[in-house]
DOVO-760986 format. One record per residue (C-alpha): y, x, z. Coordinates in pm, 1 decimal, always signed. Each point is the difference from the previous one (the first is absolute). Layout:
// residues N
((Y; X; Z)) ...
***
This chain:
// residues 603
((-1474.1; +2358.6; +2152.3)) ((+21.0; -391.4; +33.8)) ((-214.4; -193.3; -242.6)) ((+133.2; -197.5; -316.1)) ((+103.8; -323.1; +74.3)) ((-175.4; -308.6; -60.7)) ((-404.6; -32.2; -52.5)) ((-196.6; +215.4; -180.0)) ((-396.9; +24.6; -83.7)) ((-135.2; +396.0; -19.0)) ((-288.1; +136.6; -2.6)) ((-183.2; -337.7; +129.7)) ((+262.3; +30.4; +295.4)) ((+308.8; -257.2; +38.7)) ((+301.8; +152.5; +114.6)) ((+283.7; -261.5; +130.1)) ((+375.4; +122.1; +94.9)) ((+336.2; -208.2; +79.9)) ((+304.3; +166.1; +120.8)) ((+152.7; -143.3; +371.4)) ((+156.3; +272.3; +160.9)) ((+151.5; -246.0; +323.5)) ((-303.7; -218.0; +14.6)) ((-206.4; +41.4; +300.7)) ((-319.8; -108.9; -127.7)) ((-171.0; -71.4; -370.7)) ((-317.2; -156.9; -59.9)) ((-173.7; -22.8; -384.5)) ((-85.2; -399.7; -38.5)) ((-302.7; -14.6; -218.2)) ((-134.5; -377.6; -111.5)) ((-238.2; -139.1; -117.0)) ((+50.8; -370.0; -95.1)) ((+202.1; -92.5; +290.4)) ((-148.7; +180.0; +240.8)) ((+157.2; +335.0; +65.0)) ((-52.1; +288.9; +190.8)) ((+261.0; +207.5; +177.6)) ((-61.7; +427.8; +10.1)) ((+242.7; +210.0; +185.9)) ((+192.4; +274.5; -189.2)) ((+116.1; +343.6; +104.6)) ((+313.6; +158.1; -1.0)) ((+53.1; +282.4; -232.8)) ((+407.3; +52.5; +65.6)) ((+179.1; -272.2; -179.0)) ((-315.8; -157.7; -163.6)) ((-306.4; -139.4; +132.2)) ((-342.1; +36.7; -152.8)) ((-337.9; -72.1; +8.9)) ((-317.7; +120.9; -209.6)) ((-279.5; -235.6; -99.5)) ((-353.5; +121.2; +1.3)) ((-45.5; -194.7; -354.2)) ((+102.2; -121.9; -318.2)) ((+224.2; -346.3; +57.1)) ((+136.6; -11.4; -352.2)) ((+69.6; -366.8; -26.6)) ((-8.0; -79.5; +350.5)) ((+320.5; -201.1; +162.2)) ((+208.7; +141.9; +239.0)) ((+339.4; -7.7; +211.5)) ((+166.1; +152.4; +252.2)) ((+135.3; -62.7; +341.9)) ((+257.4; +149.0; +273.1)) ((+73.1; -17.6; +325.8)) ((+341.2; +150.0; +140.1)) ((+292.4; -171.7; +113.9)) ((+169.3; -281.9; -150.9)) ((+411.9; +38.0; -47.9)) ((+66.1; -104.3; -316.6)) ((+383.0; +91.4; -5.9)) ((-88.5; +348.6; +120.5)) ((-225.9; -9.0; -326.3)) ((-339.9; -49.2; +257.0)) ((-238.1; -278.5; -154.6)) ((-323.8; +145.4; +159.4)) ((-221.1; -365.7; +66.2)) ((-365.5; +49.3; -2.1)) ((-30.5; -346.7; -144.3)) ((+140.2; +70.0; -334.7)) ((-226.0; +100.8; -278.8)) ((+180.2; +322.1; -200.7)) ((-80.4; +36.0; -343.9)) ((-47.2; +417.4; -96.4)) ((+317.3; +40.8; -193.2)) ((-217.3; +261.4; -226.6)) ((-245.9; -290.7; -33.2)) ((-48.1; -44.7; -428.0)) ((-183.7; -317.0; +48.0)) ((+25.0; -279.6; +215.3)) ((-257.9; -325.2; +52.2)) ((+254.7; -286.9; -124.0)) ((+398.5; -31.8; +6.1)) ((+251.4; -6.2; +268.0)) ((+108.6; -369.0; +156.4)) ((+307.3; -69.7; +178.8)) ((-31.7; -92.6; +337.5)) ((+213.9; -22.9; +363.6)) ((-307.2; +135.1; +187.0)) ((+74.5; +348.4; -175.7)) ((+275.1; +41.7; +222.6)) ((-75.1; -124.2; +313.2)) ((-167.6; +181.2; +220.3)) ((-299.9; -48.4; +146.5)) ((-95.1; -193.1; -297.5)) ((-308.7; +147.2; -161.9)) ((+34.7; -15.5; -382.1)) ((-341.3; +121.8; -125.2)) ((-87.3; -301.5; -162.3)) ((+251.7; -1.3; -196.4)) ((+120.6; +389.5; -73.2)) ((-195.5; +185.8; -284.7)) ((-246.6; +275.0; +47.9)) ((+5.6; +304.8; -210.6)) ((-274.8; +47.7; -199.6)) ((-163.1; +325.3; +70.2)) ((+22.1; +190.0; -374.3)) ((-317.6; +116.3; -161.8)) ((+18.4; +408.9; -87.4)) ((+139.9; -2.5; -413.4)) ((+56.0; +314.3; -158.5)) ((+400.6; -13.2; -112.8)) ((+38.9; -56.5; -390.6)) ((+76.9; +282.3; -233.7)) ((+360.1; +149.7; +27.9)) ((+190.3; -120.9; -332.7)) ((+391.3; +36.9; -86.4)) ((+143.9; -410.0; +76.5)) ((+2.4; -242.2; -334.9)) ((+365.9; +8.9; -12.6)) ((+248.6; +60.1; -273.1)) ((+409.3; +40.5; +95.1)) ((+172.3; -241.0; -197.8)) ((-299.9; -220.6; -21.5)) ((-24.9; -401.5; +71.4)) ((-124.7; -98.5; +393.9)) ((-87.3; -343.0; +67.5)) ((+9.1; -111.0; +332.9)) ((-226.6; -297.9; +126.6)) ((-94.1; -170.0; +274.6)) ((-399.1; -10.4; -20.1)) ((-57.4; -352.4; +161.0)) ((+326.5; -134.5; -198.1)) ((-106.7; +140.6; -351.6)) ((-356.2; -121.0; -15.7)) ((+6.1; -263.6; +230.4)) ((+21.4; -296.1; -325.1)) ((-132.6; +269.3; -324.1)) ((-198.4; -251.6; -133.0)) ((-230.1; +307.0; -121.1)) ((-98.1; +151.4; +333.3)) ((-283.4; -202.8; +160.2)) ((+90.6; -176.4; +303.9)) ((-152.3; +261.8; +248.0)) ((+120.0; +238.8; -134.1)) ((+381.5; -119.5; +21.2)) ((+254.9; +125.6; +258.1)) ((-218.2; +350.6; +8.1)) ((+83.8; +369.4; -77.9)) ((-356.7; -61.3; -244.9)) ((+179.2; -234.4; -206.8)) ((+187.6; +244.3; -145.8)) ((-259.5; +182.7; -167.3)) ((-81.1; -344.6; -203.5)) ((+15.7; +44.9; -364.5)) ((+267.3; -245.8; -57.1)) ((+235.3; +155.7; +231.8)) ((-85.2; +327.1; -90.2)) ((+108.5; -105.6; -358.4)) ((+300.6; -156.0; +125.5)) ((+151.7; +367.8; +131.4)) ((-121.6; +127.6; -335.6)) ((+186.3; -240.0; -200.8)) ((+326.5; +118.2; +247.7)) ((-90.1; +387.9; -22.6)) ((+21.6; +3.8; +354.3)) ((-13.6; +408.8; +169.2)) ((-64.8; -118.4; +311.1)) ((-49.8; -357.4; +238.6)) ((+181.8; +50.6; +312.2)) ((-195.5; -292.8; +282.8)) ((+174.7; -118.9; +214.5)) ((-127.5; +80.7; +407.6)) ((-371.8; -73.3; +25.0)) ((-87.9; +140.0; +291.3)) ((-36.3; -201.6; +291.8)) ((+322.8; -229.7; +156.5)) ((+62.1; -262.1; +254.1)) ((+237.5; -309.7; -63.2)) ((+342.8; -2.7; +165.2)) ((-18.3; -207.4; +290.1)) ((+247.7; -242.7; -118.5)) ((-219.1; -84.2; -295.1)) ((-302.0; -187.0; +186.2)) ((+229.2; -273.5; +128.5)) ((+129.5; -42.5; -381.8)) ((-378.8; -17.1; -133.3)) ((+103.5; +315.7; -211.5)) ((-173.7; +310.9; -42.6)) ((+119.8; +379.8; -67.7)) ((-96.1; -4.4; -409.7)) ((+199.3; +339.9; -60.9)) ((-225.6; +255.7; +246.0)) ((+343.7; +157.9; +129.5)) ((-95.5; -32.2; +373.3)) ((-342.0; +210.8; +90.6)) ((-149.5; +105.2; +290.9)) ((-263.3; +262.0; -111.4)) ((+195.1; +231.5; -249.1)) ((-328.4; +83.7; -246.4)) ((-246.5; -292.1; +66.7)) ((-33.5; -198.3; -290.8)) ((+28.7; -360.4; -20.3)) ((-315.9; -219.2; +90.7)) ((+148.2; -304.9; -184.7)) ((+167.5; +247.9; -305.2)) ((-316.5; +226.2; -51.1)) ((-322.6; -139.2; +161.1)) ((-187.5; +334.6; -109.4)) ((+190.5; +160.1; +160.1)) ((+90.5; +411.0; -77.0)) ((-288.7; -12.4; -308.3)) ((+184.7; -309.4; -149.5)) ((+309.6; +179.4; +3.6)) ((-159.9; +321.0; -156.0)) ((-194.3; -135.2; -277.0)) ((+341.0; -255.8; -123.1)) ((+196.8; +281.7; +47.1)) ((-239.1; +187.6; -262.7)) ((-69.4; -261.3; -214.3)) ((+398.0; +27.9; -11.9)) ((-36.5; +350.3; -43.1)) ((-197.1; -28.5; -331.2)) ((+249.0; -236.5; -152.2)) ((+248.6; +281.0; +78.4)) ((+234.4; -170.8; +265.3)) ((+56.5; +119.1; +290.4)) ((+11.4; -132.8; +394.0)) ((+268.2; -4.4; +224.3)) ((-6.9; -171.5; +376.2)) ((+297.0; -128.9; +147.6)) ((-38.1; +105.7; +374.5)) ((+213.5; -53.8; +272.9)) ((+7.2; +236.1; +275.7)) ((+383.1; -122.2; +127.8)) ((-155.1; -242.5; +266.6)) ((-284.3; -203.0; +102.8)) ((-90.3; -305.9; -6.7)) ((-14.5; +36.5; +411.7)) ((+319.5; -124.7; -40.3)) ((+300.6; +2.7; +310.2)) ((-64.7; -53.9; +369.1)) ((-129.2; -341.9; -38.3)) ((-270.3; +165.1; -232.8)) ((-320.9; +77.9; +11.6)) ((-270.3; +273.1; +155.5)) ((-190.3; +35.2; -304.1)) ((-43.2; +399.1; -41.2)) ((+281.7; +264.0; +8.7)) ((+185.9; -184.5; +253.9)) ((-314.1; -57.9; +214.0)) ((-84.7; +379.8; -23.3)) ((+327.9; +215.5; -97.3)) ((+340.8; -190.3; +49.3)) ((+156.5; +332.9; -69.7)) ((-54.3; -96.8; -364.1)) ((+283.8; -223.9; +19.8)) ((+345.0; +142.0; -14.0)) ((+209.6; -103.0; +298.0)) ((+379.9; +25.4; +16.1)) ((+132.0; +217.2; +308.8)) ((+20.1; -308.6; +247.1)) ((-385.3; -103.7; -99.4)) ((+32.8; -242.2; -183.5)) ((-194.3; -36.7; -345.8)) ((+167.2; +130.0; -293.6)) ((+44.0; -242.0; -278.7)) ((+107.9; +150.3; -316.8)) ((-264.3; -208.5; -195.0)) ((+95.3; -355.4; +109.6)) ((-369.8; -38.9; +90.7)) ((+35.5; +39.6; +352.7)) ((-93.8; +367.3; +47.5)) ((+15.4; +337.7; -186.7)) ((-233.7; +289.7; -5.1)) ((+124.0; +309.5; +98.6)) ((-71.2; +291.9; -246.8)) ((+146.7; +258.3; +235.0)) ((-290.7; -13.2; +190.0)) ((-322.1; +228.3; -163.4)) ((-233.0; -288.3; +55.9)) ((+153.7; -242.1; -224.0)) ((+25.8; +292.3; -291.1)) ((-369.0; +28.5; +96.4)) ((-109.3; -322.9; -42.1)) ((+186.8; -63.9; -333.8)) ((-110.3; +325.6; -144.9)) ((-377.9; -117.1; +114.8)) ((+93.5; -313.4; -223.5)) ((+30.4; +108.5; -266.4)) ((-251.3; +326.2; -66.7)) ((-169.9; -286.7; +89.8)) ((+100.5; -215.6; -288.6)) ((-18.3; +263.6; -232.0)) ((-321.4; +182.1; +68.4)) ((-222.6; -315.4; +80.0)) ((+162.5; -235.1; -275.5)) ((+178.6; +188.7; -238.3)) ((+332.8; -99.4; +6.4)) ((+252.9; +138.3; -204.5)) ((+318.7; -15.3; +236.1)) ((+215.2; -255.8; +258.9)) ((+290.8; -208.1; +11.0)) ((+194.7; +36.2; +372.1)) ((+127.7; -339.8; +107.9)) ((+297.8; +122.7; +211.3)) ((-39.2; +300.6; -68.8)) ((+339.4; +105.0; +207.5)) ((-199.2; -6.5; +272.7)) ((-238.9; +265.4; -57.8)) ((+316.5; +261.2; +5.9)) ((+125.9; -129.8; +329.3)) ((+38.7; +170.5; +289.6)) ((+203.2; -214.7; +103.1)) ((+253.8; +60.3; -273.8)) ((-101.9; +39.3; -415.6)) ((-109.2; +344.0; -75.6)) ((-64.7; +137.8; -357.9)) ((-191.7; +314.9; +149.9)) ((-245.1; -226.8; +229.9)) ((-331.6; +140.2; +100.3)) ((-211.3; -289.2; -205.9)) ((+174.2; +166.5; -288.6)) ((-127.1; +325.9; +15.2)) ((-343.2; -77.3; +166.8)) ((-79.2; -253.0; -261.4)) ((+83.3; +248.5; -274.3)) ((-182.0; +288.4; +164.9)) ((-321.8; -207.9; +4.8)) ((-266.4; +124.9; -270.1)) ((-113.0; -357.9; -31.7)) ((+350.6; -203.8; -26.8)) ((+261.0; +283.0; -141.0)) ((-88.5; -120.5; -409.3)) ((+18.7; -383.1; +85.6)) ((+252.0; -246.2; -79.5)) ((+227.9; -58.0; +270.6)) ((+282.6; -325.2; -24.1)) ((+248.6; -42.3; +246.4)) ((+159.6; -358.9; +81.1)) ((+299.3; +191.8; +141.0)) ((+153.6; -223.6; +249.6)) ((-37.2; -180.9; +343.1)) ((+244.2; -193.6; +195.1)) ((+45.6; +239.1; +231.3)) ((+310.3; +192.1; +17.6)) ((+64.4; +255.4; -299.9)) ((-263.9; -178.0; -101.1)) ((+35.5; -38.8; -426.4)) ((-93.3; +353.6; -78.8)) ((-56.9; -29.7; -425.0)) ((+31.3; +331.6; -130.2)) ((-89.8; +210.4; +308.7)) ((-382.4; +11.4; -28.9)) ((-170.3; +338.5; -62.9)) ((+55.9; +119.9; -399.5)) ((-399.4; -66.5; -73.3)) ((+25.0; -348.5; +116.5)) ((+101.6; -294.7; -171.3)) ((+238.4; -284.2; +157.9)) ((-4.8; -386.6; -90.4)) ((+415.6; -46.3; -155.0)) ((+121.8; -303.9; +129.3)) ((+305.4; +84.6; -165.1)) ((-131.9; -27.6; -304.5)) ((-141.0; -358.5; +57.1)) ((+332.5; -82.7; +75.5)) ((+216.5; +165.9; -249.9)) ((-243.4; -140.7; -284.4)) ((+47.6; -326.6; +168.3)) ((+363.8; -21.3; -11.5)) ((+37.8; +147.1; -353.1)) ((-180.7; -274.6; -84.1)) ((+140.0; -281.1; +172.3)) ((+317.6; +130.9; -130.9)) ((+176.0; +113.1; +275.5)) ((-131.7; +370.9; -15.1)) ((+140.8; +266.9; -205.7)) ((-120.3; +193.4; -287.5)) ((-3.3; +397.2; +184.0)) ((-195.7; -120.7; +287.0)) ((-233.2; -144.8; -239.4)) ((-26.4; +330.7; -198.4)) ((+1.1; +210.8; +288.8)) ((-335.9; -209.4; +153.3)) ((-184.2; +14.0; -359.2)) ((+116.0; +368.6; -5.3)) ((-223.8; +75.0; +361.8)) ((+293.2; -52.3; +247.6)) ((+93.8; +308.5; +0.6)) ((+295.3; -109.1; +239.4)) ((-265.1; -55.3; +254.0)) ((-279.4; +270.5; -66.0)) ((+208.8; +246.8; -126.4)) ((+32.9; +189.0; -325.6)) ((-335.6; +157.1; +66.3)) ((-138.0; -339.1; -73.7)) ((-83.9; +37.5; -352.8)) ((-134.3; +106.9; -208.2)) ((-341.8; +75.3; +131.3)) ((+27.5; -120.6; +424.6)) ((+163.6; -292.6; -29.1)) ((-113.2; -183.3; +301.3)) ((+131.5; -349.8; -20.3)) ((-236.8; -284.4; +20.8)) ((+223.6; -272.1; -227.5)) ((-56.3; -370.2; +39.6)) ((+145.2; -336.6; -36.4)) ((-209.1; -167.6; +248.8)) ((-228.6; +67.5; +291.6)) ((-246.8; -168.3; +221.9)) ((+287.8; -88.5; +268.4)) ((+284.1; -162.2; -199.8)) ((+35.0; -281.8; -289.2)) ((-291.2; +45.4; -278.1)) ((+184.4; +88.5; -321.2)) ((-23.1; -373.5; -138.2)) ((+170.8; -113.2; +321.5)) ((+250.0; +250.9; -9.5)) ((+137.5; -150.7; -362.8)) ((-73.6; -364.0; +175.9)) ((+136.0; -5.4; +372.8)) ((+366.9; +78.1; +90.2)) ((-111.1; -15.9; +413.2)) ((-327.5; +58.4; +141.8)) ((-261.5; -333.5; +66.4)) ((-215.8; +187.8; +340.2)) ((+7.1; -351.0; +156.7)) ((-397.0; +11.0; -51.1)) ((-40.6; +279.4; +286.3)) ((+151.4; -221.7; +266.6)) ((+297.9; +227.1; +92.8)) ((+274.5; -263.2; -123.3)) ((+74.9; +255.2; -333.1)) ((+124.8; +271.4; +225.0)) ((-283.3; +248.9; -88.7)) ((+5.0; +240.1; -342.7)) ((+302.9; +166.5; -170.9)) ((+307.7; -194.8; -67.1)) ((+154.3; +180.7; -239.8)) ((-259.8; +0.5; -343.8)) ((+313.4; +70.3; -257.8)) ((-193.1; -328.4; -159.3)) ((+111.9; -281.9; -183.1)) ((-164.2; -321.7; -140.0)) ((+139.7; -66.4; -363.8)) ((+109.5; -349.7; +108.6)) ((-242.6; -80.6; +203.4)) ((-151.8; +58.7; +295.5)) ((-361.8; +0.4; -16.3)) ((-240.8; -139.1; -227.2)) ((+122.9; -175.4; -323.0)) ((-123.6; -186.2; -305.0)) ((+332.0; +82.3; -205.9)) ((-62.2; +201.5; -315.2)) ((+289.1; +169.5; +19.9)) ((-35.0; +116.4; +380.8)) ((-361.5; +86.4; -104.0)) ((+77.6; +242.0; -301.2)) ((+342.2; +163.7; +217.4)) ((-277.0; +71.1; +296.6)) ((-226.4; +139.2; -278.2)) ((+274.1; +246.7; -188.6)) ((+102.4; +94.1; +379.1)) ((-336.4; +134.3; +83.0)) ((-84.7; +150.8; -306.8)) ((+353.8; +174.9; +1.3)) ((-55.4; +105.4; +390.3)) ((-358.6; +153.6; -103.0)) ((+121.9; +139.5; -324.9)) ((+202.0; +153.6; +244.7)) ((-244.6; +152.8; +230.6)) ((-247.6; +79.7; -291.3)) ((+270.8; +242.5; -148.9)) ((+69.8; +228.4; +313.9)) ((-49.9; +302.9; +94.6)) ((-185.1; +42.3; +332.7)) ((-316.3; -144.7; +149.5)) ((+8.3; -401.6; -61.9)) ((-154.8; -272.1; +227.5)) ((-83.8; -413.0; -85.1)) ((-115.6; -169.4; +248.1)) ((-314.4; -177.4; -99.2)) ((+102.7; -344.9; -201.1)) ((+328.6; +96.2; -69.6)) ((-89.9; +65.1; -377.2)) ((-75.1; -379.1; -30.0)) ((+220.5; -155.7; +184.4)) ((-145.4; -43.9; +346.7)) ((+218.3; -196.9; +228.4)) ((+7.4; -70.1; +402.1)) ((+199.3; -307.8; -48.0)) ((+321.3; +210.4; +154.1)) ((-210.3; +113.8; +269.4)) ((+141.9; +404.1; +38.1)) ((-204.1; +66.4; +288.2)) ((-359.7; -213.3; -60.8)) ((-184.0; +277.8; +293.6)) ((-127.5; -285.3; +156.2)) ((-105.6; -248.3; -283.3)) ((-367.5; +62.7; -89.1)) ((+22.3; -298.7; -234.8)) ((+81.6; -98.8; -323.6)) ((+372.6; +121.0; +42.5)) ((-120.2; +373.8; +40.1)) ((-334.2; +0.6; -195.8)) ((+78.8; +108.5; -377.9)) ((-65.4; -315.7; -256.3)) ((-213.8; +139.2; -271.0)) ((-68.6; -364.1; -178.5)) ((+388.0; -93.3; -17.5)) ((+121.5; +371.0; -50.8)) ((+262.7; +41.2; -346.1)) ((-272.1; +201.8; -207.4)) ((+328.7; +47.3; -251.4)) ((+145.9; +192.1; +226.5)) ((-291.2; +191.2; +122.4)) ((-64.5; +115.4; -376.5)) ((+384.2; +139.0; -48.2)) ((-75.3; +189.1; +313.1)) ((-298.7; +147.6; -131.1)) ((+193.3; +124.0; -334.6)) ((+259.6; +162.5; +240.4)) ((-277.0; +159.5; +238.2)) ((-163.7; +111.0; -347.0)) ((+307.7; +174.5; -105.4)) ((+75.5; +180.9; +316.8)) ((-352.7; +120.2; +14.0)) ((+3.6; +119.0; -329.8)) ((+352.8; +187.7; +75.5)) ((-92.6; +111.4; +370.3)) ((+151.8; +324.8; -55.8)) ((+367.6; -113.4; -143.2)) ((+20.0; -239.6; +360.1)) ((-76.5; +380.0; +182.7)) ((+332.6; +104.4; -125.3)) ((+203.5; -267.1; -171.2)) ((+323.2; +43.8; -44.9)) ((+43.6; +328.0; -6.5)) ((-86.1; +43.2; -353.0)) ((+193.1; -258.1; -162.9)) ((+378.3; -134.2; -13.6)) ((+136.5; -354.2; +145.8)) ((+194.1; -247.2; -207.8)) ((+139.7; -294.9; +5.2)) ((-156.4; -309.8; -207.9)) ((+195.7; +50.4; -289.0)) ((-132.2; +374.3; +0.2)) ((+306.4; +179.3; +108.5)) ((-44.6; +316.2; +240.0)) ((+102.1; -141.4; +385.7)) ((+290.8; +48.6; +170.6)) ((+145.6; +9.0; +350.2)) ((+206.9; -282.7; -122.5)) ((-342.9; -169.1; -109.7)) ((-234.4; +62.9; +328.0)) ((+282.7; -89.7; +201.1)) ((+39.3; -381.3; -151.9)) ((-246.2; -238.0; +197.7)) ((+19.8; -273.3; -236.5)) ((-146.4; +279.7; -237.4)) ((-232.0; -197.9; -249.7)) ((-302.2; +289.8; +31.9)) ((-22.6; +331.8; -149.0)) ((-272.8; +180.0; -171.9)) ((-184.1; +333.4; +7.1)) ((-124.7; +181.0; -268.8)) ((-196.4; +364.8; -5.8)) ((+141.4; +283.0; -164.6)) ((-351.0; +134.1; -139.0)) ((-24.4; -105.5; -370.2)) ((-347.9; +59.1; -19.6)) ((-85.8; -205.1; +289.6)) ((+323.6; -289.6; -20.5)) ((-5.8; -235.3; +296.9)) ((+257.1; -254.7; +120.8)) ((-0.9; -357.7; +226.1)) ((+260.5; -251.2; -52.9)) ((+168.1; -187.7; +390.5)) ((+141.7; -294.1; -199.9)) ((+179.7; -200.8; +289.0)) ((+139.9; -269.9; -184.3)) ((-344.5; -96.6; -171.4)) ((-203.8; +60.3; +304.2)) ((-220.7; +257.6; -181.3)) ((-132.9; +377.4; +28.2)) ((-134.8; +131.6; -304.3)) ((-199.1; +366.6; -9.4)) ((-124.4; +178.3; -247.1)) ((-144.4; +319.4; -142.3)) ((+125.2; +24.6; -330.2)) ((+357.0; -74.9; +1.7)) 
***
């Protein structure tokens, strides 16, 4: 039987392994400073191997391979490129951008990472995740969110270890935040057309080596990630990774030889002609038909769970991981990730699209997982801007049960509601922009979505008018009212309960600057507060959001029982719920005309 993949210290012995099943030759690249030293490795089937009479735990290392080079037969074999283990944890400093990655003959180990050989740590103590259904996630961007907190000392900003600081541990209190979702932070490369802009990749949705953190996120490494995820832990919140496993950042056929391609090309889906599949937009797709991929993601993240603790994933694109070519609801990753003793109790969320074809799939993901509702951004949206009507509004505070079925509530339901995500307008911009402003990341304001159901209350952008100011504030408190008071897991992305703005920017991925970095000095602390009271209330009525409105009646404002004649009026002025339980009476207000949600618990 083949070893594990990747590098391993036992019993004073190193053991390294990397899968090439057409390469012709492998050799282990061990360095020291810059000097390195090349070992020959030996086949064992579709791996190669070698053992290490000692214990390298922190040594640098790379691989290299020798076959032949025919890059639209999916060949990339050039002895000249350093490979990075794509079961390395660790890696020596980040990725750069550079044309010598893809030509060959070029040697690129001055500038390719090593992997870090890992020291032996015993796994951490199996525990159930720190997640409640129903509950409040916050999604952040670690660089972006602590990149100006005035609180966080300056070397300690744009790290996974500033999270654990006491004043942004007491900022999640305050919001009764179940769980941060970060964004990626293992490692990525830049998109080639950034360097020639003088941008940089500040999202982390384009890596290379699937579980090796960060250098520039989290400079400790794997024990920085496991003590801030228990400091986290003891506050009671929970940690979720975004990871994407639809593509790397190897990019198309102009791209790189940085590690899978350099070693396994079969990772890559390929349409029947051979050229690369696309269904991310990113310039290639993995291919989860094939065992190795399911092996390598499943690898991920027992890593992520049993050397750090985390508590569950979010699946950028997750479409992908259920095609073969076509979407499939049975998939293999399905069943293999809930057969696995380590990963069948964690939190799985599904972004459940691509751009590939069949490729919006909400609705379809296994029953145990949950599913980030677009349609629920939207439909909130356009109540709101006034062009939506009242039954979709219901019907998305009720669990879209038009989407995930009746089975959704009362105790699975498995959307993921929000009004605003990392990719799109920030919730200030969506009551301030009518179009998109993306002319910042150089691609003449063709990039991002352009349709945001937005509007800008008479003005587009900033403004000193009172009147513009206090309409933009009763629009966001009436759009988080909104989200506070339904059923289903709920997501804000981080600075969107005071007001955060990317001056119109809906797709900032490539602005690490004061456009995507969240403004703690000039944030509206009013705001922030009458979030608080609503995340206070929800947490104090967790249960009643687990199966609202199944135990009550709806109304219309004036308190008579609805109608079809009443849900089927879009100019409806908003409706009202109210429990049926006299011991435990319970009812929220959707007030259209006066831009206000009111909830209580003791109507």
């Amino acid at each position: 039987m083949s070893l594990p993949l990747g590098a391993r210290v036992e019993g004073g012995v190193t053991r390294f392994a990397v899968r090439a099943p057409l390469a012709d030759m492998l050799w282990l690249c061990v360095f020291d400073g810059p000097a390195e030293t090349r070992h020959a490795m030996a086949r064992d089937g579709a791996d190669w191997v070698l053992e290490w009479p000692g214990d390298l735990s922190g040594a640098r290392y790379g691989y290299r391979a020798a076959g032949e080079w025919a890059p639209e037969a999916g060949r990339w074999f050039d002895p000249a490129k350093l490979l990075v283990d794509p079961y390395a944890v660790e890696l020596d400093r980040r990725f750069v951008q550079s044309p010598r990655l893809a030509t060959f003959g070029e040697d690129t180990a001055d500038i390719v990472p090593r992997a870090i050989v890992p020291a032996p740590r015993p796994p951490l103590a199996a525990r159930p995740p720190r997640f409640a259904r129903a509950g409040l996630v916050y999604e952040l961007n670690v660089r972006a969110f602590t990149m100006l907190h005035p609180a966080v000392p300056a070397s300690q900003r744009g790290t996974i270890a500033a999270l654990r600081h006491p004043a942004v541990l007491a900022h999640f209190r305050k919001l009764h935040v179940t769980a941060i979702e970060l964004m990626p932070i293992v490692a990525w490369i830049d998109e080639r057309h950034l360097l020639p802009l003088g941008l940089v990749n500040a999202w982390g949705y384009n890596p290379v080596a699937m579980m090796a953190l960060d250098p520039g996120l989290c400079p400790g490494g794997v024990a920085e990630l496991r003590e801030t995820v228990a400091a986290l832990h003891a506050e009671g919140i929970g940690v979720i990774l975004d990871l994407v496993f639809n593509h790397s950042g190897e990019s198309d056929l102009q791209g790189g030889v940085i590690s899978l391609r350099g070693l396994d090309d079969a990772a890559y889906a390929r349409a029947p002609d051979g050229s690369l599949i696309n269904d991310t937009g990113t310039g290639n797709t993995l291919d989860f038909a094939n065992p190795a991929v399911r092996r390598l993601t499943l690898a991920s993240l027992r890593h992520f769970v049993a050397q750090c603790g985390i508590d569950g994933f979010r699946f950028d694109l997750a479409t992908v991981l259920a095609r073969e070519p076509g979407f499939a609801a049975d998939a293999p990753i399905f069943a293999e990730i809930a057969a696995d003793p380590l990963l069948a109790d964690r939190v799985m969320i599904a972004e459940p699209w691509d751009i590939g074809p069949g490729g919006y799939q909400l609705g379809r993901f296994p029953a145990n997982w949950l599913e980030w509702n677009d349609r629920y951004r939207d439909d909130v949206r356009r109540f709101w801007r006034g062009d939506g009507g009242i039954d979709m509004l219901a019907t998305r505070m009720a669990g879209s049960s038009d989407v995930f079925g009746p089975q959704c509530v009362p105790e699975n339901c498995r959307t993921v509601n929000f009004l605003a995500a990392h990719d799109g307008f920030t919730l200030a911009d969506t009551v301030s922009y009518t179009q998109r402003h993306n002319w910042a990341n150089g691609e003449d304001n063709r990039d991002g979505h352009g349709e945001n159901f937005s509007w800008n209350n008479g003005v587009e952008g900033p403004s000193d008018d009172p009147a513009v100011l206090a309409a933009r504030g009763a629009d966001l408190r009436a759009l988080l009212g909104t989200l506070f008071a339904s059923t289903g897991t709920i997501m804000l992305t981080a600075g969107d309960e005071f007001g955060r703005s990317q001056q119109g920017n809906n797709n900032a991925y490539a602005q690490d600057n004061a456009i995507g970095w969240v403004d703690w000095e000039g944030r509206d602390r009013a705001l922030e507060d009458h979030v608080a009271q609503l995340a206070a209330f929800r947490a104090a009525h967790l249960d009643w959001f687990r199966i609202f409105p199944e135990d009550g009646i709806w109304l219309t404002l004036d308190g008579t029982p609805k109608t079809d004649a009443h849900w089927q009026d879009q100019h409806a002025p908003g409706l009202c719920w109210q429990s049926h339980d006299p011991a435990a009476p319970r009812r929220f207000v959707i007030d259209r005309a006066r831009r206000r949600v009111v909830q209580d618990a003791g109507a």
